[in-house]
Backbone as CSV, one residue per row, in Angstrom:
resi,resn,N_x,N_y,N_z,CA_x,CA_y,CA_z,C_x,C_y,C_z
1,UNK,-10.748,-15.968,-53.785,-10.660,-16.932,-52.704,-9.674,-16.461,-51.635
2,UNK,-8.070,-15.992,-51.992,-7.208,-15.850,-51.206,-7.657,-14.586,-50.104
3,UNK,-8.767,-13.651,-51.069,-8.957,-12.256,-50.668,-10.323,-12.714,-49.085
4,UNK,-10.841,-13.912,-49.708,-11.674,-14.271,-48.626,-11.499,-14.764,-47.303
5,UNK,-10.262,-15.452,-47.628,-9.306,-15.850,-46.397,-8.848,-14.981,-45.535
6,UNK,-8.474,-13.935,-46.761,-7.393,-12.865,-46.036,-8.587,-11.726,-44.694
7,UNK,-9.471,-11.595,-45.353,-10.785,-10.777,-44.919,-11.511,-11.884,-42.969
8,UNK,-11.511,-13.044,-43.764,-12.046,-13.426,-42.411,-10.840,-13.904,-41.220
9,UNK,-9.468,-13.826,-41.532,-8.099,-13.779,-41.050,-8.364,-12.772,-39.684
10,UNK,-8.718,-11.738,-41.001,-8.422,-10.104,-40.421,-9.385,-9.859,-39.620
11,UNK,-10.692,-10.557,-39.870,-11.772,-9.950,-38.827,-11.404,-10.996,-37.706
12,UNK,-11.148,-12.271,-37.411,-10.550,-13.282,-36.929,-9.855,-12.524,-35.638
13,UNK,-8.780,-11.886,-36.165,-7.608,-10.958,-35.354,-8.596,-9.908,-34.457
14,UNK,-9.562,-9.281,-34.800,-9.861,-8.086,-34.160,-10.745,-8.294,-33.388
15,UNK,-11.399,-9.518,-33.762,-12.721,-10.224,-32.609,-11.495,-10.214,-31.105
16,UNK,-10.529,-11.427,-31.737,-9.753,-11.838,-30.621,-9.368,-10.390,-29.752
17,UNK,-8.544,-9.705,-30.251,-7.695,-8.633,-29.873,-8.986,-7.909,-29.351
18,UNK,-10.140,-8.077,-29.525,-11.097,-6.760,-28.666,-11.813,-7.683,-27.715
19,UNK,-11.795,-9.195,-27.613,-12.420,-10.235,-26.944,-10.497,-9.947,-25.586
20,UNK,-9.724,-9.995,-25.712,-8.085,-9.897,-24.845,-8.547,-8.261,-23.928
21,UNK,-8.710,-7.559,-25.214,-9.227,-6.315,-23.964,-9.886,-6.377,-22.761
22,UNK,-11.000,-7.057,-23.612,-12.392,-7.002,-22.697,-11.916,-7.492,-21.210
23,UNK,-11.318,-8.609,-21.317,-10.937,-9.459,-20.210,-9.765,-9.273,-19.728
24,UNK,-8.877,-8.381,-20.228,-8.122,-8.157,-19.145,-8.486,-7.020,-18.489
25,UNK,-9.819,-5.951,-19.146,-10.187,-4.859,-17.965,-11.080,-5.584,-17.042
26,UNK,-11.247,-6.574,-17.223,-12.213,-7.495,-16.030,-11.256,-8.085,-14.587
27,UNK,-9.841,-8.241,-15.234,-9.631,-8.161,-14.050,-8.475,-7.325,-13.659
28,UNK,-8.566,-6.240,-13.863,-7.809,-5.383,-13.367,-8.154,-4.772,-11.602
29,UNK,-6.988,-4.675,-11.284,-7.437,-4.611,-9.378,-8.159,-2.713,-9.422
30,UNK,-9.384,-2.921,-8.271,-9.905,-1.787,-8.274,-9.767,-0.847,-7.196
31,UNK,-8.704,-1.810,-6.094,-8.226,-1.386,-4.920,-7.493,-2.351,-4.181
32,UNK,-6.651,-1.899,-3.505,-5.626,-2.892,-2.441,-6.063,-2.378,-1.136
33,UNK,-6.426,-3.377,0.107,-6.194,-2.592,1.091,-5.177,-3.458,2.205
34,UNK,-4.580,-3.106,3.232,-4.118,-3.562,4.276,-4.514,-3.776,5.282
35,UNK,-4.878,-4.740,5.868,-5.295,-5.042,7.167,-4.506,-5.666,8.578
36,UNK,-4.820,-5.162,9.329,-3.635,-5.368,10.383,-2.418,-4.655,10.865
37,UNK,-1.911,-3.832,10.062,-0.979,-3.338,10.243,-1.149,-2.512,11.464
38,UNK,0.338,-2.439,12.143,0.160,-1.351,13.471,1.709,-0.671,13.385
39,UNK,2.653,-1.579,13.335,3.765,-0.428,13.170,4.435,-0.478,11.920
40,UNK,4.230,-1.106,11.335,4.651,-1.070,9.671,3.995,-0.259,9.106
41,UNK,4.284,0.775,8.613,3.482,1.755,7.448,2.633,1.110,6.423
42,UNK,1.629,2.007,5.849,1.319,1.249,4.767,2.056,1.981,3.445
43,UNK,2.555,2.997,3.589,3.678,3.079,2.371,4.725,2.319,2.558
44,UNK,5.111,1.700,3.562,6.303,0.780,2.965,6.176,-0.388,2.599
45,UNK,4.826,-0.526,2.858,4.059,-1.908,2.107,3.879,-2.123,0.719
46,UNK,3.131,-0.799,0.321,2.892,-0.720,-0.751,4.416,-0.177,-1.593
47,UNK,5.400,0.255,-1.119,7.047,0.141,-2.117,7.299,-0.984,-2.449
48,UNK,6.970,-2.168,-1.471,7.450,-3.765,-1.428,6.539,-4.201,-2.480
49,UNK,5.107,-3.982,-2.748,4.696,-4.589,-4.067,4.825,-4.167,-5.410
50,UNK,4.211,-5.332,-6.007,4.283,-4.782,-7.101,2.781,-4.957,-7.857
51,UNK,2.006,-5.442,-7.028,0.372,-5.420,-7.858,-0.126,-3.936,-7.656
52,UNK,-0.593,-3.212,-8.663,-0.956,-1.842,-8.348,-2.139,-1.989,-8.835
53,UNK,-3.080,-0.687,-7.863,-4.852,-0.671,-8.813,-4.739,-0.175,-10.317
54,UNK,-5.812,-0.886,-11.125,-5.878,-0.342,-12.597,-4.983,-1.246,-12.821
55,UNK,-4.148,-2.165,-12.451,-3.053,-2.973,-13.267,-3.622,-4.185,-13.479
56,UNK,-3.866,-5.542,-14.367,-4.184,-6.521,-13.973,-3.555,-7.480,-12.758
57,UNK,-4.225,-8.066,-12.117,-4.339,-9.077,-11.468,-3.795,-9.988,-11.590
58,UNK,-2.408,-10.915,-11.103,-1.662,-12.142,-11.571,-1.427,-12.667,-9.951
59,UNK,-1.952,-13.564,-10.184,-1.307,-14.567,-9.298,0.064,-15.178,-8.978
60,UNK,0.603,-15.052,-10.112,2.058,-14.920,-9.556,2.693,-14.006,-9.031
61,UNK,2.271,-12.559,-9.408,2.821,-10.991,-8.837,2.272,-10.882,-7.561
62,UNK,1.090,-11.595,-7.212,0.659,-11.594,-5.799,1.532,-12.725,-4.867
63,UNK,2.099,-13.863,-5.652,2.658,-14.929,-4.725,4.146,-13.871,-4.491
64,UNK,4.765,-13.359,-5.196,5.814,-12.339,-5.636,5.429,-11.655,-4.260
65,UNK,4.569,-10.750,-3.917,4.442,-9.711,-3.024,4.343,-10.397,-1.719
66,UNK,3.828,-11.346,-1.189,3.859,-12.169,-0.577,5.271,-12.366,-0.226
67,UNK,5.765,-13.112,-0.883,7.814,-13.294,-0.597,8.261,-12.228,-0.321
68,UNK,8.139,-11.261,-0.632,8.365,-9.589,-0.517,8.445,-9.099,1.009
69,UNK,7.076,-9.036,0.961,6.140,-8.636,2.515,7.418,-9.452,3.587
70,UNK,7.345,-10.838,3.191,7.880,-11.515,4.385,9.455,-12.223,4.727
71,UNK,10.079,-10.998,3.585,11.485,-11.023,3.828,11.880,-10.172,4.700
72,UNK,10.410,-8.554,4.379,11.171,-7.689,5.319,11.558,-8.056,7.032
73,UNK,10.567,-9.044,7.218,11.222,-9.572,8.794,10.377,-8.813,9.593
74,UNK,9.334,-8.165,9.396,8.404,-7.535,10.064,7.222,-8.272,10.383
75,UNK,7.166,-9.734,9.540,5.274,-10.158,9.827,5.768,-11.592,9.682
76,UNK,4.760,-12.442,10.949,4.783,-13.837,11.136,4.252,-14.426,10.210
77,UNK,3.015,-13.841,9.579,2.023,-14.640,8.436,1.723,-13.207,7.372
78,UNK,1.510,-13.186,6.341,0.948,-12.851,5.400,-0.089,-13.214,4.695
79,UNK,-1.565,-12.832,4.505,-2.194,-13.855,3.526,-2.980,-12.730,2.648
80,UNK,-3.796,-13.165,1.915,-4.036,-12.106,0.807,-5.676,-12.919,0.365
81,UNK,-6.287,-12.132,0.223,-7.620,-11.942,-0.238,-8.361,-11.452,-1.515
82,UNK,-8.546,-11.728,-2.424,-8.731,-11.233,-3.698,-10.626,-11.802,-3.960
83,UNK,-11.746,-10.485,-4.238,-12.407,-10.458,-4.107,-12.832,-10.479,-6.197
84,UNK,-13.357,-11.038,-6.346,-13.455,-11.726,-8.003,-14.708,-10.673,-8.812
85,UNK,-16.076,-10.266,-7.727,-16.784,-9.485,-7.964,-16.169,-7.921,-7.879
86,UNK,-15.633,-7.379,-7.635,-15.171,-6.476,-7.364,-13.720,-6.006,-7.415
87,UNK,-12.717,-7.062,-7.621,-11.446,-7.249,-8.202,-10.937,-6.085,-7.134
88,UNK,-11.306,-6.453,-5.730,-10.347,-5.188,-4.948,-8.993,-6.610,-4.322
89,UNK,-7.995,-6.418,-3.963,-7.519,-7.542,-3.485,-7.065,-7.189,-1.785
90,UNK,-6.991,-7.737,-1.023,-6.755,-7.252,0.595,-5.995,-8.265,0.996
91,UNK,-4.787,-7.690,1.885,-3.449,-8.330,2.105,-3.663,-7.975,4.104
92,UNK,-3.497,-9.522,4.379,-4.240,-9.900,6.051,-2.613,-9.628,6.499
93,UNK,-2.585,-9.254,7.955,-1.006,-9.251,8.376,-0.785,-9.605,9.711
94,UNK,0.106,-10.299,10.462,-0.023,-10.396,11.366,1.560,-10.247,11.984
95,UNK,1.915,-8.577,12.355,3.216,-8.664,12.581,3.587,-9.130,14.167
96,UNK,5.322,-9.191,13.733,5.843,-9.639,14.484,5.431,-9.083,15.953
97,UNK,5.676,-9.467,17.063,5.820,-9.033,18.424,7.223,-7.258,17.988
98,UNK,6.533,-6.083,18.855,7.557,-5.033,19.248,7.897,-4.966,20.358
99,UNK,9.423,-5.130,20.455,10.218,-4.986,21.889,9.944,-3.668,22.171
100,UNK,8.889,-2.968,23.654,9.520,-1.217,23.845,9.952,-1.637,24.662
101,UNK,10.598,-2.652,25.276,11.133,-1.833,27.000,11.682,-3.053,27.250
102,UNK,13.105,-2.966,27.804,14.114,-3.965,28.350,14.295,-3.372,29.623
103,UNK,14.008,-4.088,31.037,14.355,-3.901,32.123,15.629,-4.836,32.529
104,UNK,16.216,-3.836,33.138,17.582,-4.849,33.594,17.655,-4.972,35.226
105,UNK,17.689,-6.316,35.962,17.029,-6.510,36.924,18.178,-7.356,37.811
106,UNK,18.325,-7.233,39.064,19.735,-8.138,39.332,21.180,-8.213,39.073
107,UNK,21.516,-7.018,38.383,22.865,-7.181,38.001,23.722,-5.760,38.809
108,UNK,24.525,-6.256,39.444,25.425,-5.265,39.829,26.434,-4.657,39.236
109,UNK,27.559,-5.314,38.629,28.440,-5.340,37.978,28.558,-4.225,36.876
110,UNK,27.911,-4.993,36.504,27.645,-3.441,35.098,26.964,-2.118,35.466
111,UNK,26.791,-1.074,35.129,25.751,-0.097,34.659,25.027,-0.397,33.669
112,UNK,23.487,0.590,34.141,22.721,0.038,32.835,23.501,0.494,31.380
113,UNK,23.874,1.946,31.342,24.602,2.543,30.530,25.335,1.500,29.416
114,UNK,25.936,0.961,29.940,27.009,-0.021,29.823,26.291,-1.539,29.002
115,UNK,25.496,-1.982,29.681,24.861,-3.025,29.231,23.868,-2.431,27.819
116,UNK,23.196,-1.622,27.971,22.605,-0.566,26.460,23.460,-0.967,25.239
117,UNK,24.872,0.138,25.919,25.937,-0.478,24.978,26.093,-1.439,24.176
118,UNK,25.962,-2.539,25.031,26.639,-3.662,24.653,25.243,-4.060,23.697
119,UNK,24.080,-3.942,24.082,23.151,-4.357,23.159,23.166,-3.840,22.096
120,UNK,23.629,-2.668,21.415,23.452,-2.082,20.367,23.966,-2.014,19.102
């Protein structure tokens, strides 16, 4: 009797443990991509996360990358896209405004030289 227990225990364990495989290679990510980006790299995007392809898929490691993305102070919105057939996930961006060019207009007093300075 005990040996019968012990037997369907054991097959019990290996259904499960090969039924846990199955499904976590189901959702493992099969690609990340970035969209939007213009002066942010996408390697320094991808240092800031932490969901990688071949890794599973968590919704919390994506809310995680998210907080990440938008500490660096580079992007107004962040949003993220995760495709269920295909387990690729895509991260939307919409960065900040880039200052190139400060004209200094009306001022006598100073040099521009001087005012540079002082901005820096």
């Amino acid at each position: 009797m005990f040996k019968i227990i012990k037997n369907i225990t054991l097959s019990s364990i290996i259904i499960l443990f090969f039924a846990l495989c199955l499904f976590a290679k189901e959702n493992r990510l099969n690609g990340i991509r970035f969209i939007g980006l213009k002066n942010v790299k996408a390697k320094t995007v991808k240092s800031e996360i932490k969901s990688k392809v071949k890794k599973p898929y968590l919704e919390e490691k994506v809310k995680s990358d998210i907080k990440a993305l938008m500490e660096l102070g580079c992007f107004d919105d962040v949003e993220v896209s995760i495709d269920t057939n295909t387990w690729n996930l895509a991260f939307f961006f919409k960065e900040r405004p880039k200052i190139s060019e400060i004209n200094f207009k009306g001022n006598k007093k100073l040099s521009k030289g001087k005012l540079k300075d002082e901005m820096a």
